[in-house]
C-alpha positions as CSV (number, residue, x, y, z in Angstrom):
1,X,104.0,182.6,184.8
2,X,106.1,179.5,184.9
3,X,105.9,179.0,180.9
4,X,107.3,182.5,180.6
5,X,110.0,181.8,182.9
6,X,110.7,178.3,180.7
7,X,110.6,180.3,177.6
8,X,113.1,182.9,178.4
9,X,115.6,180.6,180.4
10,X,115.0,178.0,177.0
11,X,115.9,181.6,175.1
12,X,118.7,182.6,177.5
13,X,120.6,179.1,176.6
14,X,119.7,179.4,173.0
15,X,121.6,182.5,173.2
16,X,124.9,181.0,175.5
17,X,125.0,178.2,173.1
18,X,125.8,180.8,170.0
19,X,127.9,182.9,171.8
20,X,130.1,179.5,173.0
21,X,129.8,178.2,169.3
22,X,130.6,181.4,167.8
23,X,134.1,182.0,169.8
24,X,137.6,180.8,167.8
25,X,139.3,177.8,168.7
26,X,141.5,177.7,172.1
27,X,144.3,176.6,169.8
28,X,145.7,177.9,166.6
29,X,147.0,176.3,163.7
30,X,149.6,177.0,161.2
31,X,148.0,176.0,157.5
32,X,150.1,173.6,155.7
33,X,152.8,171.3,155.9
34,X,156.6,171.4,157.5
35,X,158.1,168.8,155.5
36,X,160.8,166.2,156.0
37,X,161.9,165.1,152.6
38,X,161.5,161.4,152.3
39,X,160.5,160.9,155.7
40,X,157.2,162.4,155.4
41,X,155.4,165.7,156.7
42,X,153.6,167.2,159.6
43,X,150.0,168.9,158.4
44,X,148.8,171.8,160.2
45,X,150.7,171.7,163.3
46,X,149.2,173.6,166.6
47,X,150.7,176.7,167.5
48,X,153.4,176.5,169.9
49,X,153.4,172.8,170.3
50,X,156.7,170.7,170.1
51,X,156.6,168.0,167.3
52,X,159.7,165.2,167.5
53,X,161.1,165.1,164.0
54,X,160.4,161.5,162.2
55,X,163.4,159.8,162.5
56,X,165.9,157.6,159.7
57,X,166.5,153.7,160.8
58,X,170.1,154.9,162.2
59,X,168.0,156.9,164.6
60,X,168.9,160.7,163.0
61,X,166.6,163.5,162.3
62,X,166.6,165.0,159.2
63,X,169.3,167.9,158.1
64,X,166.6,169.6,156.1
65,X,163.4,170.7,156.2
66,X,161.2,172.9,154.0
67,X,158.2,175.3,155.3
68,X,155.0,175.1,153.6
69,X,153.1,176.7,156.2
70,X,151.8,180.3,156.0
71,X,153.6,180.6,159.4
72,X,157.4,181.0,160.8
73,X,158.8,177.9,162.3
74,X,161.7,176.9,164.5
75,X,163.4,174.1,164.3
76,X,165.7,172.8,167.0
77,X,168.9,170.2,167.3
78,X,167.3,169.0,170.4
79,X,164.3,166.9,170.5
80,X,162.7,168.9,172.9
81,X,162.4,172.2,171.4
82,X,165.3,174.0,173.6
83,X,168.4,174.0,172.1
84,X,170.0,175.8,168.9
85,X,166.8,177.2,167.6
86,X,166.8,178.2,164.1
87,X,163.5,180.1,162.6
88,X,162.2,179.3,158.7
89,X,160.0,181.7,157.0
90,X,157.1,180.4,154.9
91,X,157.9,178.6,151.9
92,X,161.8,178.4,152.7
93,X,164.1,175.4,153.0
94,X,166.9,174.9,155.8
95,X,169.5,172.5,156.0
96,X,170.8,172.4,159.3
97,X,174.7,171.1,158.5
98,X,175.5,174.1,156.0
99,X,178.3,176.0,157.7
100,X,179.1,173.1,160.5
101,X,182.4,171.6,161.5
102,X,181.9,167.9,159.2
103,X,178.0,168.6,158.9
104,X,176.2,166.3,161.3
105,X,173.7,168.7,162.6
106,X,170.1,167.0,162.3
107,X,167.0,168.4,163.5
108,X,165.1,166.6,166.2
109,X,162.2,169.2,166.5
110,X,159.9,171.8,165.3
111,X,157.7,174.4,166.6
112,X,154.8,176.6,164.3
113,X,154.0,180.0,165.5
């Protein structure tokens, strides 16, 4: 009797650990990059996460940025994802000072999703 009740509790988590393998990830991903001209790129960002833009010497984010995820972004003149939001479809480049009084709008963050 106790070998049979070994075997099915050895089946039952058999069975829980392929369910729990089996379920997606918590947190999506957008596939590709968000990139920052000459100061680099972010790969694969998480869903909904805040990313700081890199930053030039003089301590200013970029005014552009291009999206080569398969996702919208938004990118923000605040570096906490809050203010002036402006969202970027796949494979499209902003620049963030077109159409501003002397153009010194930069973008301080970025969010996929």
């Amino acid at each position: 009797m106790r070998t049979n009740t070994t075997a099915r509790i050895g089946a039952l988590a058999a069975v829980a650990a392929a369910a729990v393998l089996a379920l997606p990830a918590s947190a999506d991903a957008a596939t590709g990059s968000i990139d920052y001209g000459p100061l680099g790129k972010l790969t694969n960002p998480v869903d909904g996460t805040c990313y700081r833009s890199p930053l030039y010497s003089n301590g200013t984010g970029p005014a552009g940025v291009t999206n080569n995820t398969n996702e919208k972004i938004t990118v923000y003149l605040s570096n906490d994802c809050t203010n002036y939001p402006h969202v970027i479809e796949p494979g499209q480049y902003y620049n963030s000072t077109g159409g501003l009084a002397g153009g010194f709008a930069r973008l301080y963050s970025v969010k996929a999703g």
